[in-house]
VOVEXRO-839368 format. One record per residue (C-alpha): residue number from 1; residue in three letters; x, y negated, z. Coordinates in Angstrom, 1 decimal. Each point is the difference from the previous one (the first is absolute). Example, Ala and Ser with C-alpha at 12.3 -4.5 7.8 and 13.67 -1.06 7.14 Angstrom:
> 1;ALA;12.3;4.5;7.8
> 2;SER;1.4;-3.4;-0.7
This chain:
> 1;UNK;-137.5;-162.8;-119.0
> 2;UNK;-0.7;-0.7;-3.5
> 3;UNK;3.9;0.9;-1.1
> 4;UNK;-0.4;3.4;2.5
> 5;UNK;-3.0;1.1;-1.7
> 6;UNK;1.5;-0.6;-3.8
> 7;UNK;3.2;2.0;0.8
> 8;UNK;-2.0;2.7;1.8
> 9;UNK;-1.8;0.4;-3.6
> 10;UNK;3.4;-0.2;-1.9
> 11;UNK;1.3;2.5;2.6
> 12;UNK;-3.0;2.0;-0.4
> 13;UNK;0.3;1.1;-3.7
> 14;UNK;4.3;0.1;0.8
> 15;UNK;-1.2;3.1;2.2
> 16;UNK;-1.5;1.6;-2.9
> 17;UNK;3.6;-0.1;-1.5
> 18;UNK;2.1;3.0;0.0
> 19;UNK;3.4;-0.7;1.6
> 20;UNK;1.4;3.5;0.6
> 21;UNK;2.4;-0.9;-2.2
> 22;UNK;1.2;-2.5;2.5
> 23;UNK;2.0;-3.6;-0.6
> 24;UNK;1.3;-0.2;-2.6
> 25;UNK;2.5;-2.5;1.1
> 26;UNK;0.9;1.2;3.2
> 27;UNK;3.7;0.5;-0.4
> 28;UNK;0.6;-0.8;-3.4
> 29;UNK;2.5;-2.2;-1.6
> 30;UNK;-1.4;-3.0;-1.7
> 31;UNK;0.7;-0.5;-3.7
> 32;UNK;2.1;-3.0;-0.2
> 33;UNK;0.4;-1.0;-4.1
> 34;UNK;3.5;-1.2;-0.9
> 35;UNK;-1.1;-2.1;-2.6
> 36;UNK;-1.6;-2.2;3.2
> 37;UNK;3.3;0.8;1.7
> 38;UNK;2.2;-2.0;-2.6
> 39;UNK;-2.6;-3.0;0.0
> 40;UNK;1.4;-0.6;2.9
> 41;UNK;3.6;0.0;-0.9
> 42;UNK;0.5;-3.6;-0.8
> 43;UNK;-1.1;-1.3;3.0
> 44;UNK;2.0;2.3;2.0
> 45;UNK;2.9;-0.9;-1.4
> 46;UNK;-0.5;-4.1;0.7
> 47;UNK;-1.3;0.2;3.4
> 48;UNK;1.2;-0.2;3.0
> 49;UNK;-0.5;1.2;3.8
> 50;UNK;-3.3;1.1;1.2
> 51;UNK;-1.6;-0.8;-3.3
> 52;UNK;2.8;2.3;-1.7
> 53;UNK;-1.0;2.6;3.0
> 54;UNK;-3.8;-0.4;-0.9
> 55;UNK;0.2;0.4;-3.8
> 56;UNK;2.4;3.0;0.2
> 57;UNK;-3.2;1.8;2.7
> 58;UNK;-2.6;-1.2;-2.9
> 59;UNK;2.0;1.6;-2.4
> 60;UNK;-0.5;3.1;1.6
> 61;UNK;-4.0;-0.1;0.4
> 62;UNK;-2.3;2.1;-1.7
> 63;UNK;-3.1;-0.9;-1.8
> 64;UNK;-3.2;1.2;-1.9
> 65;UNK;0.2;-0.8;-3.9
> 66;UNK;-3.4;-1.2;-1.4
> 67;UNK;-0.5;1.9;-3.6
> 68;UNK;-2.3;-2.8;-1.2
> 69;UNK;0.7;0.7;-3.9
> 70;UNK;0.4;2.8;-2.1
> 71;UNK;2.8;-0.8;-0.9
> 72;UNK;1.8;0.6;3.5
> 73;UNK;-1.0;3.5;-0.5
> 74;UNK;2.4;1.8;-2.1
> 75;UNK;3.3;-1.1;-0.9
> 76;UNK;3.7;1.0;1.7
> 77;UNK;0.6;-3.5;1.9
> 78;UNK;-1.4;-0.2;3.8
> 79;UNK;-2.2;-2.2;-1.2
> 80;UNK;-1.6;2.4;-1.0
> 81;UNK;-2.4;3.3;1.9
> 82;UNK;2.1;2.4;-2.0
> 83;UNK;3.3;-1.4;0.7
> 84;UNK;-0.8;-0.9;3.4
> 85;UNK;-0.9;3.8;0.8
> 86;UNK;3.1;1.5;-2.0
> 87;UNK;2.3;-2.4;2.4
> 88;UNK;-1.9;0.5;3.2
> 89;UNK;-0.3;4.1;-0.4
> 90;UNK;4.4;-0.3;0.0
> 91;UNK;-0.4;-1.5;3.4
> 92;UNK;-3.1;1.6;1.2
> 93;UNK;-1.6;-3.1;1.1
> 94;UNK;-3.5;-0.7;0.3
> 95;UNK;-1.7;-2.5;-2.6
> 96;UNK;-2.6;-2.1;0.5
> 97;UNK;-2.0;-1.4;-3.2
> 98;UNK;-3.4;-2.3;-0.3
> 99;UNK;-2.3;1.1;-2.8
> 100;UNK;-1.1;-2.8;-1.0
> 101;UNK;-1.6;-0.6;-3.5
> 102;UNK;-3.7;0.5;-0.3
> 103;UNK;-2.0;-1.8;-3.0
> 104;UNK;-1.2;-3.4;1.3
> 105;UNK;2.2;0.3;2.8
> 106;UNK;-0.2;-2.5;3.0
> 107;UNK;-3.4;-0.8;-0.7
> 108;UNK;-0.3;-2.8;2.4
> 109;UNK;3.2;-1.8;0.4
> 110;UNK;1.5;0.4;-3.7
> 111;UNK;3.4;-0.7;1.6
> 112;UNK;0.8;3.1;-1.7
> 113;UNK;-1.8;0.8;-3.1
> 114;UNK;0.9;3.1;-1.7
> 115;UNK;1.0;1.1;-3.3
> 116;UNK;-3.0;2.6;-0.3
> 117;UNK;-3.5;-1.9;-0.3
> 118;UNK;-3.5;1.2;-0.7
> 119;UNK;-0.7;-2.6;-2.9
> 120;UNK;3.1;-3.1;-0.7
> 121;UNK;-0.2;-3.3;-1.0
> 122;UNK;1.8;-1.7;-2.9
> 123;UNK;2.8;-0.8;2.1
> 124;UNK;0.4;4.2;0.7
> 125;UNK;-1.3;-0.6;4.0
> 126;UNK;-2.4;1.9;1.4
> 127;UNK;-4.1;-1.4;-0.6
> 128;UNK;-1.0;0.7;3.5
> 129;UNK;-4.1;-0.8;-0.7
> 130;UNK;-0.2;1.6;-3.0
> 131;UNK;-2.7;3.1;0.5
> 132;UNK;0.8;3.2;-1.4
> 133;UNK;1.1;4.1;1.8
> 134;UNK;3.8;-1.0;-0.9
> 135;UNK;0.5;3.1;-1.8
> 136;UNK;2.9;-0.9;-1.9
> 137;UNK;1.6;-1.9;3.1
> 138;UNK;-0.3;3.3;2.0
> 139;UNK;1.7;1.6;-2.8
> 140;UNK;2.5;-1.8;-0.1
> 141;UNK;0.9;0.7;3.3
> 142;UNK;-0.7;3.6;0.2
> 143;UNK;2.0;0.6;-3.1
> 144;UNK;2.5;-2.8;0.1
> 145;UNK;0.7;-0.5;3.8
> 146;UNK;-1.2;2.8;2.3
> 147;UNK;0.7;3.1;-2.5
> 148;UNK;3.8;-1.4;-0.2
> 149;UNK;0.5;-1.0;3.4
> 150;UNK;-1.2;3.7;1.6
> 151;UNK;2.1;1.5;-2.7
> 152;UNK;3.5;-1.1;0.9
> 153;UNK;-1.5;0.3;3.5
> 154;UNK;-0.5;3.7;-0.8
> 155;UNK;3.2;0.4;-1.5
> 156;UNK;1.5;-0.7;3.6
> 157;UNK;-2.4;2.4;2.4
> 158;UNK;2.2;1.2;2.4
> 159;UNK;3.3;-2.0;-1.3
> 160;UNK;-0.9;-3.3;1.7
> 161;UNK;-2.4;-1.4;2.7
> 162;UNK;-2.2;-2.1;-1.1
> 163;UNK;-3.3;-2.2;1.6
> 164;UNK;-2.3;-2.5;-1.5
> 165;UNK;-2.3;-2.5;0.7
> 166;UNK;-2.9;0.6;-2.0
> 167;UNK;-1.5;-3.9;-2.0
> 168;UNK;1.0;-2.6;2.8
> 169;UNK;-3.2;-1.8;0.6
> 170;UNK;-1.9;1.7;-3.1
> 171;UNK;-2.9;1.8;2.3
> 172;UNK;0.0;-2.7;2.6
> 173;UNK;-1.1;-2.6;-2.9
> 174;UNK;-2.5;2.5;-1.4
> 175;UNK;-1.4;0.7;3.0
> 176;UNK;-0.7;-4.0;1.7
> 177;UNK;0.4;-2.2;-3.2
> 178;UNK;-2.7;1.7;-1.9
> 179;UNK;-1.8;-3.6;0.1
> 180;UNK;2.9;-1.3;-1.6
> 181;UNK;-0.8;0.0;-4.1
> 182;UNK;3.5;1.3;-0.5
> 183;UNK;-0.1;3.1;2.4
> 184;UNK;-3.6;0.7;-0.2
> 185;UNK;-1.0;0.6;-3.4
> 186;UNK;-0.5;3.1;-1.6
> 187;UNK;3.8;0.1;-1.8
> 188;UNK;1.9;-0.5;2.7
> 189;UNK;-2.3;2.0;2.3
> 190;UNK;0.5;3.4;-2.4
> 191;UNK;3.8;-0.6;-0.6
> 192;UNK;1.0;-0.1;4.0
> 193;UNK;-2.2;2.5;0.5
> 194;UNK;0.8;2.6;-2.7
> 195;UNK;3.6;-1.1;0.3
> 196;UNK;1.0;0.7;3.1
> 197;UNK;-2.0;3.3;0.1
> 198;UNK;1.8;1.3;-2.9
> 199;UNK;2.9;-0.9;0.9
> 200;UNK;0.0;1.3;3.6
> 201;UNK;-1.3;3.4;-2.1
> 202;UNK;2.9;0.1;-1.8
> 203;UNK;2.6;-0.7;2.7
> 204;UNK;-1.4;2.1;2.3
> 205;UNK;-0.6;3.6;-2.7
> 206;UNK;3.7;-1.2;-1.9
> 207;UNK;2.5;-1.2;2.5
> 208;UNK;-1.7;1.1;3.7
> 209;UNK;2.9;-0.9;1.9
> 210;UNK;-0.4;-3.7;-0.7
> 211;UNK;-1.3;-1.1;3.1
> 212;UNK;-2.6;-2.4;-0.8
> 213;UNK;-1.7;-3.0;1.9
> 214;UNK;-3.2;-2.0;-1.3
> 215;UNK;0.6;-3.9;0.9
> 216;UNK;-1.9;-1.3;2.5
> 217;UNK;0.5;-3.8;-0.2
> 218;UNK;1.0;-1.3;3.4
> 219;UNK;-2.0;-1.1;3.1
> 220;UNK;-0.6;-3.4;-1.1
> 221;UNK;-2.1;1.3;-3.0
> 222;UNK;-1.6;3.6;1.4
> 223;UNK;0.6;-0.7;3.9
> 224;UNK;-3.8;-2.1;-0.6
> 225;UNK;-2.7;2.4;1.0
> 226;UNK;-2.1;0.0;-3.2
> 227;UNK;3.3;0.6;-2.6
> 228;UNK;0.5;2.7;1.8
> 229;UNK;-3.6;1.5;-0.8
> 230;UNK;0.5;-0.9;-3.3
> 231;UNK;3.3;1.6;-0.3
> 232;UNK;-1.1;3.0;1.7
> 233;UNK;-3.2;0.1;-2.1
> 234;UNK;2.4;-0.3;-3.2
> 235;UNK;2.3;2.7;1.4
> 236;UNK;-2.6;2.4;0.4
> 237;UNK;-1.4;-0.4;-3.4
> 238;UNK;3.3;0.7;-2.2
> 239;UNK;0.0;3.5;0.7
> 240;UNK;3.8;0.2;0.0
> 241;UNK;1.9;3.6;1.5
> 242;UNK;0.0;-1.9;3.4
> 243;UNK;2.0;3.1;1.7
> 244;UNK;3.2;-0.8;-2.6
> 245;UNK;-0.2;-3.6;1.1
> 246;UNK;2.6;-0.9;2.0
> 247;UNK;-1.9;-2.5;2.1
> 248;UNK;0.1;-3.7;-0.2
> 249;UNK;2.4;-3.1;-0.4
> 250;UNK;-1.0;-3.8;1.1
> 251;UNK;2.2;-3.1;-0.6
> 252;UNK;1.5;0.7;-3.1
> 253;UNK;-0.8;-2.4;-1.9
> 254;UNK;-0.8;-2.9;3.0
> 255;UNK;-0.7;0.3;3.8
C-alpha cells in the first residue's frame, strides 16, 4: 500500500506534464556510437559460436552516454556531445545523454565525485561540509558546463533527436539525505537547487525539442512512503517550467 501510494504521488505531478508532443521514442532508431562498436572488434574476431553470436548482437546495442565532464562536451570525436550529435543527425537516430555534473555531485555516496565543487580541498576534491551559497561552484557550471552543453545542443534543433536524463540521483539526495552533513548543508543545498533550475531554463527556452526527464532514483530509494513526500515536497519548491518537462526517469543510476 505504501509503494501504491508513493507512485500515485509521482504519477500525480507526471499528469501535470505536457505530453502532446507524444513519445519521443516511439519509433525511433537508437543511436548506436561506432566508437563502442569497434571496442568490440577484438573479441569478435577470437571467439567462437554462441559467444561470437552474442558479441556480434551487443555490438549492435544502443546506449545513453553520461556527459559527466566538460570536457565530453565539445570536441569532433563521439566521445564527445558535439560529435556524437554531428554523427547521429547522418543517420537520424535518436540519442540519449545523462547530464550529470552538478558541483558537489553525489552527495551521499561519493562514488562519483565531480569535477565542479562548491569549496575544494588541497588535493582539488570537493569539501563537502564546508558552509558557504557556492557561488563560484554554480558558476562554474552555468558558464562552464550547462551554457556549452545546451549550445551544441542548439546547434542540432531539428537535425537530430535527442533525450536526457536530467542529474541521476541529484534531487533524490537533496530531497531524503538532507540529514546527511554532505547533502544537507547550505552549499550543496543552493548548488542542486539553482543548478538544475537553470539548467532546465536554459534547455527548455534554447533547445525545446530536447525532451527532458528529471531522475527519480529508483523504487528502492523513493518507492518508501516518506521519500516520496520529501521528493514531492522538493519538486514543488524548484519552480522549474514543469509543462516543458518531459516527465520522469527511475533506475538509471541503480534499481
Amino acid at each position: 500500500m505504501i509503494m501504491k501510494r508513493a507512485i500515485f504521488a509521482l504519477g500525480s505531478l507526471h499528469l501535470a506534464v505536457d505530453a502532446s508532443g507524444g513519445n519521443p521514442f516511439e519509433n525511433k532508431n537508437f543511436y548506436v556510437n561506432p566508437k563502442n562498436a569497434k571496442e568490440f572488434l577484438g573479441s569478435i574476431a577470437t571467439a567462437t559460436g554462441i559467444t561470437k553470436s552474442n558479441l556480434q548482437k551487443m555490438q549492435k546495442v544502443p546506449s545513453a552516454y553520461w556527459i559527466d565532464t566538460k570536457a565530453k562536451i565539445r570536441g569532433s570525436t563521439t566521445s564527445t556531445v558535439e560529435g556524437i550529435l554531428k554523427d547521429a543527425s547522418s543517420k537520424q537516430e535518436l540519442v540519449v545523454f545523462m547530464w550529470y555534473d552538478l558541483p558537489n555531485r553525489d552527495c551521499d555516496a561519493l562514488a562519483s565525485n565531480g569535477e565542479i565543487c562548491c569549496t575544494k580541498k588541497s588535493n582539488g576534491r570537493c569539501d563537502y561540509t564546508a558552509p558557504g551559497d557556492c557561488t563560484d561552484g554554480i558558476k562554474e557550471y552555468c558558464t562552464d558546463y550547462v551554457d556549452p552543453f545546451v549550445s551544441v545542443l542548439q546547434e542540432y534543433e531539428g537535425k537530430t533527436n535527442v533525450a536526457l536524463v536530467m542529474e541521476p540521483d541529484g534531487l533524490a539526495n537533496l530531497a531524503t539525505n538532507r540529514g546527511h552533513p554532505h547533502c544537507g548543508n547550505s552549499a550543496t543545498q543552493k548548488a542542486y537547487k539553482e543548478g538544475v533550475k537553470y539548467a532546465v531554463e536554459q534547455l527548455t527556452s534554447k533547445a525545446p525539442s530536447v525532451a527532458i526527464y528529471l531522475d527519480a532514483a529508483h523504487g528502492g530509494w523513493l518507492g518508501w512512503e516518506n521519500n516520496m513526500k520529501y521528493f514531492m515536497h522538493m519538486l514543488r519548491d524548484l519552480d522549474l517550467p514543469w509543462d516543458k518537462v518531459r516527465g520522469f526517469a527511475t533506475n538509471v543510476a541503480n534499481y
